[in-house]
DOKOLGU-458934 format. One line per 4 residues: for each residue x, y, z of N, C-alpha, C. Coordinates in steps of 0.02 Angstrom, whole numbers, plus 50000, padded with zeros to 5 digits. Each point is the difference from the previous one (the first is absolute). Example, Ala and Ser with C-alpha at 12.3 -4.5 7.8 and 13.67 -1.06 7.14 Angstrom:
<mibas>
50660/49716/50390/49955/50059/50000/50045/50060/50000  49982/50053/49964/50042/50059/50003/49961/50055/50037
</mibas>
This chain:
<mibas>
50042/49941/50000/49958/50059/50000/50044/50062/50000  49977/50045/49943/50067/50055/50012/49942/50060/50020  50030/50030/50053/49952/50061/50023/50030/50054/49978  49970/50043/49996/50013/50070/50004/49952/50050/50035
50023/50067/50013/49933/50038/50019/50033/50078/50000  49955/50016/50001/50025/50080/49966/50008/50054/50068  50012/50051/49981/50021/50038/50079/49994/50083/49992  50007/50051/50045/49963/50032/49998/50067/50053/49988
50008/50081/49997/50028/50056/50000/50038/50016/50050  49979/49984/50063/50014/50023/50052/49990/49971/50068  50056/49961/50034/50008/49972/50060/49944/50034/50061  49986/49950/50054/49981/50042/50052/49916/50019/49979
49973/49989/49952/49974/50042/49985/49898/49989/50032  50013/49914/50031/49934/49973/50024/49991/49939/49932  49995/50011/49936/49998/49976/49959/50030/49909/50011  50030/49990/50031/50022/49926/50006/50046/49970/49960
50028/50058/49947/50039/49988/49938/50060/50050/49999  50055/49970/49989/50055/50051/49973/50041/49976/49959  50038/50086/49973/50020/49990/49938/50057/50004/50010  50042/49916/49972/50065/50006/50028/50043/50006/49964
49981/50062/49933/50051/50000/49982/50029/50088/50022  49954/50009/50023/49995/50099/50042/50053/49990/50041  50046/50061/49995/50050/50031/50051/49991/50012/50054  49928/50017/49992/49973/49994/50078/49995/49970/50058
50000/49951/49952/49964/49924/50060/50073/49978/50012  49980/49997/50089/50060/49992/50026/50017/49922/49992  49966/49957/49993/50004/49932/49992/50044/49985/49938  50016/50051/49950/50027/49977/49942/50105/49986/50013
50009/50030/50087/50056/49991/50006/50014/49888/50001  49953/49997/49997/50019/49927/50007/49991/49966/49912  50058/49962/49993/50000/50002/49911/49947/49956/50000  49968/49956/50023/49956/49944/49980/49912/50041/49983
49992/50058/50038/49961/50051/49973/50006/50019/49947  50035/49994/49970/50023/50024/49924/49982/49976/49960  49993/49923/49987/49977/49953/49960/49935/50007/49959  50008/49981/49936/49919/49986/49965/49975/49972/50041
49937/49990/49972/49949/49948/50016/50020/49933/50003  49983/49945/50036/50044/49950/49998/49953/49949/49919  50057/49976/49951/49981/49975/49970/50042/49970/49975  50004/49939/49967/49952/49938/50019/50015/49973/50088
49968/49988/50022/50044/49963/50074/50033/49943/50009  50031/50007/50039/50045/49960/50031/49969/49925/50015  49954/50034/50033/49954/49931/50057/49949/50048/49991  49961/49988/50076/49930/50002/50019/50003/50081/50024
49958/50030/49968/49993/50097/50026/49975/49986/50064  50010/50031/50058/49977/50007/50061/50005/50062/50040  49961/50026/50007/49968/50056/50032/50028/50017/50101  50050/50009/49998/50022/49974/50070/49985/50070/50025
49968/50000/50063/50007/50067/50056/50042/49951/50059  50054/50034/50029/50057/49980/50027/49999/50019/50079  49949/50054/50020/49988/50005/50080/49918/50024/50013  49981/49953/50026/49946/50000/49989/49965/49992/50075
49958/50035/50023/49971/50007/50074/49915/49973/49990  49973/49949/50033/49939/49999/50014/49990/50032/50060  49975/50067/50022/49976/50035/50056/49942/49980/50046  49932/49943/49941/49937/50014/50024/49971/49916/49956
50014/49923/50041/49982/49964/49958/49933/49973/50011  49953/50062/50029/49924/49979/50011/49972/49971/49911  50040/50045/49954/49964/49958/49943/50059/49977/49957  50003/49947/49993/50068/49996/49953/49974/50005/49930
49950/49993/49968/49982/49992/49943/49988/50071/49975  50008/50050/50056/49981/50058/49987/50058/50029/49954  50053/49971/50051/50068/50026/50006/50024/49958/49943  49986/49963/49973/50014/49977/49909/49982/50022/49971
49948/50044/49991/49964/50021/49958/50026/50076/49984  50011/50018/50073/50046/50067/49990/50074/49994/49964  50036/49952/50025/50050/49986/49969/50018/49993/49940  49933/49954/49953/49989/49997/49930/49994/50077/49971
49945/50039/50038/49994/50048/49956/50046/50054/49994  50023/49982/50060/50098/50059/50004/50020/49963/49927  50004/49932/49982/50042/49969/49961/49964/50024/49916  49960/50004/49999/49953/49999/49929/50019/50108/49995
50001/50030/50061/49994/50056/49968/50083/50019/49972  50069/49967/50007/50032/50004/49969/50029/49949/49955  49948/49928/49989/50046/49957/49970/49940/49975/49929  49908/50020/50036/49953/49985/49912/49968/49950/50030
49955/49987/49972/49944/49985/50013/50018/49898/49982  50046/49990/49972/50008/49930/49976/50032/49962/50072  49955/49939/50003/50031/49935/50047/50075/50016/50019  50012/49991/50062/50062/50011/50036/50034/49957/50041
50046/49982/50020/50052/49986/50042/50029/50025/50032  50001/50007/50086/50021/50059/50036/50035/49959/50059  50045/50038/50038/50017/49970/50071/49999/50067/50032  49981/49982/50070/50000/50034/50040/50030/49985/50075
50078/50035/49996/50030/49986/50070/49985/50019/50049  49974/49953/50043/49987/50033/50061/50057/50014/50063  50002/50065/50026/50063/50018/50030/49984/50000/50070  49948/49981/50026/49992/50001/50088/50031/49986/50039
49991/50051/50059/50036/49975/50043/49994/49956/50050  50048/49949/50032/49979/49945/50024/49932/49979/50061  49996/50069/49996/49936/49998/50057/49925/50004/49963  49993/49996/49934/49947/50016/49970/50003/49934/49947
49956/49949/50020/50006/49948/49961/49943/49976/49952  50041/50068/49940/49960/49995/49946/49988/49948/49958  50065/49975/49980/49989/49941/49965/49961/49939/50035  50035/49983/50085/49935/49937/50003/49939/50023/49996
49993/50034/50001/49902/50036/50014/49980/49997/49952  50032/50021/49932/49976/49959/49931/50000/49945/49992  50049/49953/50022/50007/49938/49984/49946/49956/50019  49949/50036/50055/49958/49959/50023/49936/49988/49963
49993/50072/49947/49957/50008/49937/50001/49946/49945  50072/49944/49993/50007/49959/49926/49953/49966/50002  49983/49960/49928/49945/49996/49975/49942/49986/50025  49970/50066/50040/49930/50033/50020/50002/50070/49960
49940/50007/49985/49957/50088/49960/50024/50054/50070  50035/50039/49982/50034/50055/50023/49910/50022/50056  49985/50013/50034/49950/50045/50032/49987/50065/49983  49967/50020/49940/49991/50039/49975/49942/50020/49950
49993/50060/49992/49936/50027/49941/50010/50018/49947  50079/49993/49964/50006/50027/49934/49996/49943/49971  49991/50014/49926/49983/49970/49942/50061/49954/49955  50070/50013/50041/50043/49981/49978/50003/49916/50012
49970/49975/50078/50015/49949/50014/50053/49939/50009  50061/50045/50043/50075/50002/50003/49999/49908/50035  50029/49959/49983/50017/49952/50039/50075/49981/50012  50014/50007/50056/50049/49999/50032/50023/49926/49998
50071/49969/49961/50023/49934/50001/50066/49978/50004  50007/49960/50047/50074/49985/50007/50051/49987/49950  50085/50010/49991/50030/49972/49954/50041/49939/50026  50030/49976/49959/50065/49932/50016/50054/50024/50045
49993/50084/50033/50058/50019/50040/49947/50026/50068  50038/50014/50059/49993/50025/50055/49981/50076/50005  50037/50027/49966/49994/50077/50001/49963/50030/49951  49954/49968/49963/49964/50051/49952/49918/49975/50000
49992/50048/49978/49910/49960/49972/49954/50033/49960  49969/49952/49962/49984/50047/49932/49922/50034/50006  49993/50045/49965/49923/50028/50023/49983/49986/49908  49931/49980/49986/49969/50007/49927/49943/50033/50025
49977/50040/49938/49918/49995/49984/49988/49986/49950  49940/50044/49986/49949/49958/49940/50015/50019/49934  50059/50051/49993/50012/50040/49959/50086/49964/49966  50008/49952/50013/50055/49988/49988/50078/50031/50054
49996/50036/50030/50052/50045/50018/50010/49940/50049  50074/50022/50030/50040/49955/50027/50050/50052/50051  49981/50012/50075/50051/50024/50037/50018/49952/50024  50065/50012/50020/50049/49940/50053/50009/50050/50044
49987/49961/50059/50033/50032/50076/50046/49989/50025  50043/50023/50011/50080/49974/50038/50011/50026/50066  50029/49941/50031/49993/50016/50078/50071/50034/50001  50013/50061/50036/50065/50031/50039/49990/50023/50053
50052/50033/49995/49995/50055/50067/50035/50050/50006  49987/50076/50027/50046/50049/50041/50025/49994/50052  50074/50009/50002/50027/49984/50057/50035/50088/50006  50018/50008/50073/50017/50075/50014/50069/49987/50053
50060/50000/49970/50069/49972/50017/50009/50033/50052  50065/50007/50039/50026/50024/50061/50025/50098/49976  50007/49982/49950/50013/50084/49954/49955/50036/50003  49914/49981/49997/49928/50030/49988/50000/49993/49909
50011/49945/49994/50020/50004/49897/49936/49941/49999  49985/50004/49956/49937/49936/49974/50017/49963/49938  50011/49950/50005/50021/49920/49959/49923/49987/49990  49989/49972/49931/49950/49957/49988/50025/49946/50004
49967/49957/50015/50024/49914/49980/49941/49975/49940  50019/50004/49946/49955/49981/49952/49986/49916/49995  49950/49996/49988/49996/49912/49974/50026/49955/50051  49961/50032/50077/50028/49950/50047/49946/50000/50056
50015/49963/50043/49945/49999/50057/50014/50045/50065  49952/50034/50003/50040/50039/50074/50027/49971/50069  50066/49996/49990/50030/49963/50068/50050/50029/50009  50032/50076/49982/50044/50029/50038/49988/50062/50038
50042/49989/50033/50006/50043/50056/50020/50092/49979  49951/50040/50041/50043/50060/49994/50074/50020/50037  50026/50044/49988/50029/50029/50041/50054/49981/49993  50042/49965/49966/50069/49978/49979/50035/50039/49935
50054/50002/50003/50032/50056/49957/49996/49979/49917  50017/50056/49954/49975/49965/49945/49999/49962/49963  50095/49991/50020/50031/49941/49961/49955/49944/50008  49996/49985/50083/49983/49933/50014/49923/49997/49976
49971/50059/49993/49913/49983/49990/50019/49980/49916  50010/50002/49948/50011/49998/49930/50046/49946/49997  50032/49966/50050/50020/49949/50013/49965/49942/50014  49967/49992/50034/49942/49975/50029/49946/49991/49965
49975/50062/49954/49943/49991/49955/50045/49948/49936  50056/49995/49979/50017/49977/49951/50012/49923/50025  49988/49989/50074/50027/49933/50048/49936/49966/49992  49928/50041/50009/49924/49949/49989/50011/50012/49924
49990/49997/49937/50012/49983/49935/49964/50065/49994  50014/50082/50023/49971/50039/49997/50026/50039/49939  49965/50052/49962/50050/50048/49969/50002/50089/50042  50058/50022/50020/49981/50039/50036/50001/50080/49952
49946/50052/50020/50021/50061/49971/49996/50069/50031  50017/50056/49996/50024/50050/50041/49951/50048/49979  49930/50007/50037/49959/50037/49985/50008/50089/50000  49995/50040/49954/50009/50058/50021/49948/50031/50020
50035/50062/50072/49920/50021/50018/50025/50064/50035  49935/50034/49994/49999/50065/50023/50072/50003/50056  50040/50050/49984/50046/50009/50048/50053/49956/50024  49975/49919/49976/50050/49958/50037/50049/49991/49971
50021/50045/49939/50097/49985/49976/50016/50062/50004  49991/50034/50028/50026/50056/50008/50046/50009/50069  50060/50040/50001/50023/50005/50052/50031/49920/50021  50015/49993/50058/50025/49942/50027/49992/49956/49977
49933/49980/50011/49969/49929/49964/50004/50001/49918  50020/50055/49963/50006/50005/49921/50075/49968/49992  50050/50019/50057/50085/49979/49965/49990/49926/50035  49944/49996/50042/50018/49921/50026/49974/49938/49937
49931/50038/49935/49977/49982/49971/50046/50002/49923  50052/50058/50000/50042/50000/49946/50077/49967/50013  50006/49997/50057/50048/49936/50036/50014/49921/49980  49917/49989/50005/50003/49919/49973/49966/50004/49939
49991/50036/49968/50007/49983/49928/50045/50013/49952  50056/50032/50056/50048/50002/49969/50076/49941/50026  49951/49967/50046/50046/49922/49995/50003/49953/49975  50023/49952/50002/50002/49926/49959/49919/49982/50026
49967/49978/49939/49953/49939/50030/49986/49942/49993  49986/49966/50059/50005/49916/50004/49937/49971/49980  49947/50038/49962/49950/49966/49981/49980/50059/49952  49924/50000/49976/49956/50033/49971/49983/50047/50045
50003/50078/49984/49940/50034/50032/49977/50062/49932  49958/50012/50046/49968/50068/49933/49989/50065/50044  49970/50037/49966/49993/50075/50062/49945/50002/49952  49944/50048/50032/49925/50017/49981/49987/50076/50001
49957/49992/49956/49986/50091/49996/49902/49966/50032  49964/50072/50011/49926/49995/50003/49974/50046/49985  49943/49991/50003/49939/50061/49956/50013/50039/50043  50010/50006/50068/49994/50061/50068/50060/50029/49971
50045/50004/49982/50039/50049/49961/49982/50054/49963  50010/50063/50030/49971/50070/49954/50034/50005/49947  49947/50015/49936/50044/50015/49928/50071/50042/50022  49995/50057/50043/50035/50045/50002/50060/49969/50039
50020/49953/50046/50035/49966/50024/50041/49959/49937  50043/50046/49959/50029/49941/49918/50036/49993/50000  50069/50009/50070/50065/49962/50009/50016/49962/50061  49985/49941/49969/50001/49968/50072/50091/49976/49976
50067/50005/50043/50046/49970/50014/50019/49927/49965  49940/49984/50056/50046/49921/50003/49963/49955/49930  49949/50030/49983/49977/49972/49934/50046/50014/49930  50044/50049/50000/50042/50001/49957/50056/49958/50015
50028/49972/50080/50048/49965/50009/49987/49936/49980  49926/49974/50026/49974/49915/49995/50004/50018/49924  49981/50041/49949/49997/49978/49915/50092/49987/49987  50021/50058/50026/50090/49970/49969/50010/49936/50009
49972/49962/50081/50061/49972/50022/49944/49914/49970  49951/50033/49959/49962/49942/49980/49948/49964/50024  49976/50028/50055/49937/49988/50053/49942/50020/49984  49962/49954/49958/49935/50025/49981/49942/50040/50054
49990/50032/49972/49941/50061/50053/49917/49975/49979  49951/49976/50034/49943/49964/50011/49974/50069/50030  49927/49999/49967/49940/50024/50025/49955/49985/50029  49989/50040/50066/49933/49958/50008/49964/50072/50062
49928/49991/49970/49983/50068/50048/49981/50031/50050  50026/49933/50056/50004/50031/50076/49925/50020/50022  49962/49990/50016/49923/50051/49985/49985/49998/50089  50007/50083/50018/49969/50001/50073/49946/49984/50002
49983/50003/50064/49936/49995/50029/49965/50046/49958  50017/50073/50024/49965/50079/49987/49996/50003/49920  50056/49952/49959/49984/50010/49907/49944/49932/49967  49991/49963/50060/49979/49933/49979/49968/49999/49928
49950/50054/49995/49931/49998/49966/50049/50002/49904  50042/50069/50037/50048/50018/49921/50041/49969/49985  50041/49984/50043/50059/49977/49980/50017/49928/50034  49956/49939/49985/49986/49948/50018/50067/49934/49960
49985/49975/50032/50051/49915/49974/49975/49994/49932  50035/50009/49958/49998/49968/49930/50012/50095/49959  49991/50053/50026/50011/50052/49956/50075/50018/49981  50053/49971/50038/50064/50023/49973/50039/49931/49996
50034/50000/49968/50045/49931/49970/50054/49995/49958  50002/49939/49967/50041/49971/49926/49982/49956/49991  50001/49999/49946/49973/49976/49950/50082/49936/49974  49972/49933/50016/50067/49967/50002/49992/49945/49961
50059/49987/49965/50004/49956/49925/50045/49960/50019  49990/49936/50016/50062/49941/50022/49942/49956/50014  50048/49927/50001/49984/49947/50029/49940/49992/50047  49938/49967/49998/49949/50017/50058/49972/49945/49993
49990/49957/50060/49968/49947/50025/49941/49996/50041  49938/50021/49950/49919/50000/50045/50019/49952/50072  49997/49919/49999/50004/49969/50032/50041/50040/50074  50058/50016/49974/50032/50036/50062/50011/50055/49987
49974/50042/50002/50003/50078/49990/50071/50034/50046  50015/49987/50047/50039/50032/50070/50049/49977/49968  50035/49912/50005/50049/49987/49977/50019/50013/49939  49948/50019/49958/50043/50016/49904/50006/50088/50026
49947/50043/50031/50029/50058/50007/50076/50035/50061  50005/49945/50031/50064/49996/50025/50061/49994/49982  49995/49960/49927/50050/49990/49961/50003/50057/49930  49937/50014/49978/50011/50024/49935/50017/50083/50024
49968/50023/50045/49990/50081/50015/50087/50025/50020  50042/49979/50021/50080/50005/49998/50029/49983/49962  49978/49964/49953/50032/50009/49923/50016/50025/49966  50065/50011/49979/50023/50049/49944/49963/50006/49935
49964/49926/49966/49977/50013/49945/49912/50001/50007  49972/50010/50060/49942/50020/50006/49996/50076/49976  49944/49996/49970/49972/50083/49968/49950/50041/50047  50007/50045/50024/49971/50031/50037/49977/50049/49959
49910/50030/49993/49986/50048/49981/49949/50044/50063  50007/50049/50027/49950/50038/50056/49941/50013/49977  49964/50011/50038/49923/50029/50008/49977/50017/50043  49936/50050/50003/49979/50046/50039/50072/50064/50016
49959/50064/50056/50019/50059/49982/50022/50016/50066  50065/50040/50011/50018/50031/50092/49937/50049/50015  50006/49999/50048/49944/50037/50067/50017/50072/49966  49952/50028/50001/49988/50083/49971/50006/50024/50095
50037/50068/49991/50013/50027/50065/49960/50028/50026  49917/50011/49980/49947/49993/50072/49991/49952/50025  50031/49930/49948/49968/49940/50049/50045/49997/50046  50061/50001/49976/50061/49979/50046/49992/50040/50071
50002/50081/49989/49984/50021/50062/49927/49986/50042  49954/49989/49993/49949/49983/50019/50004/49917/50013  50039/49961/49968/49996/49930/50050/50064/50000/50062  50026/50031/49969/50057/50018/50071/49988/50043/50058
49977/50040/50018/49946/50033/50048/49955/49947/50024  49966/49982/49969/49937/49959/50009/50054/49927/50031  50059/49965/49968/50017/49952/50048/50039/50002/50057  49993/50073/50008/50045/50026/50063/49947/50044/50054
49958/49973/49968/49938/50014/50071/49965/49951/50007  49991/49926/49976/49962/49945/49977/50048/49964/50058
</mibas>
């Protein structure tokens, strides 16, 4: 299946689309932004959002449905393939609480009729409806090191511990068959925690890691550091769009991403995206748009009184 999809003038703009070939858009410092449209593919197109928060799982079918339509307003209206990492933290046990949904009808009133079903692995599980579409759920987690720095553990089960330094947490996530990545976020590479974050990526590494950009990023925020260091030194940069509490409604799981061309195994979704997403010859193309700066200031206020 070769996708394409078209994009808009101007970053930031609400639109869900940008145009990456604009000077503007700060995302174009990463070369894999640069790219055509991916054509012909590699493997299997997959729609990955890379940090992903369930805040509220009174309806999960709700919360697919939102997810889809984050996904359709920048990727078209045609049958899809999506993953969605979930990044929780170990006290919020999102993934078993889905898991207890597999094959039973989601509890719900939309028309989509999401059924939730296990795969051949531990850590994932697939959601269908009636429409053909196909999300995969992947179990991870946020972990918040001895630094105050936040590690995802992608494509793994939550069983580590906070509060250990970073080496050893990205150590550790790579010790459960994790892939680990270096979420960026408001304020946290800046200053101290920024040379502790441009430190180890500028050391040897003993496994795979990646670093992440998210939708909570203001257009106007267009040099981030260490994202020009992880492209030199060859460290692919993953999207995924973080979605507070206070943006839930806008800026939900499935509106910011990549769009990823490699190797992909329905059956095990976690383990083929563990392997293919640190790949040099995986194709990464982005989607969806950075936070326009009323949102940004208005969810930051709002999560600093929440």
């Amino acid at each position: 299946m070769a996708m394409r999809f078209t994009t808009a003038s101007h970053p930031g703009t609400g639109s869900g689309r940008i145009d990456h070939r604009s000077p503007a858009d700060p995302t174009s410092l990463y070369p894999e932004h640069r790219m055509p449209p991916i054509s012909p593919p590699l493997g299997t197109i997959v729609a990955v959002d890379s940090h992903v928060h369930f805040h509220d799982l009174s309806d999960p079918a709700a919360l697919l449905d939102s997810a889809l339509a984050a996904l359709r307003r920048n990727l078209g209206d045609k049958p899809l393939t999506a993953a969605l990492l979930l990044t929780e933290p170990a006290a919020r046990p999102t993934f078993a609480t889905l898991k207890e949904f597999t094959a039973k009808p989601l509890p719900t009133m939309t028309a989509a009729a999401w059924r939730l079903e296990a795969t051949e692995e531990a850590i994932s599980l697939q959601a269908r409806n009636r429409s053909g579409d196909t999300i995969h759920l992947i179990a991870g987690q946020q972990i918040v090191t001895a630094e105050n720095l936040e590690v995802l553990a992608l494509c793994a089960l939550p069983e580590i511990a906070d509060g250990i330094d970073l080496q050893a947490t990205v150590r550790r996530v790579r010790q459960v068959g994790g892939l680990p990545l270096l979420p960026w976020g408001v304020g946290k590479w800046l200053g101290r925690r920024g040379r502790v974050i441009s430190d180890f990526l500028a050391g040897s590494q003993e496994g795979p890691i990646l670093v992440g950009d998210n939708g909570g990023r203001p257009a106007f925020w267009s040099f981030v550091p260490q994202f020009r260091q992880a492209t030199a030194g060859g460290i692919r940069i993953l999207r995924g769009s973080d979605p507070l509490r206070c943006s839930f409604k806008r800026r939900g799981p499935g509106s910011f991403g990549s769009l990823i061309d490699g190797p992909f195994d329905p059956a095990r979704p976690g383990h083929s995206l563990a392997q293919t997403l640190p790949a040099a010859a995986t194709r990464f193309q982005p989607f969806g748009s950075l936070e326009s700066p009323w949102h940004f200031c208005r969810d930051q206020i709002a999560l600093r009184l929440s």
